[in-house]
N, C-alpha and C positions, 0 to 999 in steps of 0.2 A: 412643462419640460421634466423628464425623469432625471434625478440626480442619484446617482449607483452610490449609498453610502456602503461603510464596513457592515451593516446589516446583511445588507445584501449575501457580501463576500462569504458573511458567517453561516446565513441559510443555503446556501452551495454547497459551502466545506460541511456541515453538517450531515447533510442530502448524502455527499461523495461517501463520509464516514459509516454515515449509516448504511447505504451499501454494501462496503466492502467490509463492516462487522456480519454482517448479513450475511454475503457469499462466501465467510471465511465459516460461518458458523455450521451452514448449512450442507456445502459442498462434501462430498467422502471424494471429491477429482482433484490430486494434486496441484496439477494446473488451475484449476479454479481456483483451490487455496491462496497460491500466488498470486494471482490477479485481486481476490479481495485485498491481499497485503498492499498490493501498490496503490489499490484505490482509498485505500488508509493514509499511505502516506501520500499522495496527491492531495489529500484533504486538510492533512498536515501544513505543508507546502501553501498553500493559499490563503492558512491563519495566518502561515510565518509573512506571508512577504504582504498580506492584507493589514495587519498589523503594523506592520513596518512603514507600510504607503499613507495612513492615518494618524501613526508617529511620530512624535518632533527629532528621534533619532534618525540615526547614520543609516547604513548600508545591512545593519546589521541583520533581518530578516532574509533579505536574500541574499547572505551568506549561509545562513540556516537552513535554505531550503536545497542552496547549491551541496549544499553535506548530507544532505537527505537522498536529492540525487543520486549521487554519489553511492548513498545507503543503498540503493533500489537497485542501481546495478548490480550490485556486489551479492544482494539479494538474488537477486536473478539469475544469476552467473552460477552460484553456489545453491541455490533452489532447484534449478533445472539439473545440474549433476545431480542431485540427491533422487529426483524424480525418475533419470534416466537409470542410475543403477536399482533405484526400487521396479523399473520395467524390466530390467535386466535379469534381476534374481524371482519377481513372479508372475512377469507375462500381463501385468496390472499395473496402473497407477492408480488403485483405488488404495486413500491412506487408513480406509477400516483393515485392510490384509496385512496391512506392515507389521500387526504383531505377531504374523508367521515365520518373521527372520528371526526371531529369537530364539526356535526351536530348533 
């Protein structure tokens, strides 16, 4: 019988992180960027409340990941404006162009 220990949990979240360092390092597509962010903190998210589930403590990880949440919208909300006005002033969401606004 398989038993899912915190090992498990840890080689996911690691898998997710490494990912999202990856498409964050890689990408010059704004949107892409954000997306490795979230798959950052998704991987975040799975130590906190993985930890938590393996814990003799309270509730406290998935409080931590509910603020993380939280993060990721906020992220979002405020990422995508920043994306949409960088299409706006150069017809691009490529963030290698963005040091054209400065001129």
């Amino acid at each position: 019988m398989l038993h899912v220990g915190l090992a498990h949990f840890l080689v996911v979240a690691a898998a997710l992180f490494s990912l999202g360092a990856f498409c964050v390092i890689t990408r010059k597509n704004a949107v892409g960027i954000l997306m490795g962010i979230e798959l950052i903190l998704n991987a975040a998210n799975i130590n906190f409340v993985a930890f938590e589930h393996y814990s003799a403590g309270g509730l406290h990880g998935q409080v931590f990941a509910l603020f993380v949440i939280v993060l990721a919208a906020a992220e979002a909300a405020i990422g995508l404006a920043i994306v949409l006005a960088l299409f706006h002033a150069l017809r691009s969401i490529d963030v290698t162009r963005a040091a054209e606004l400065k001129e």
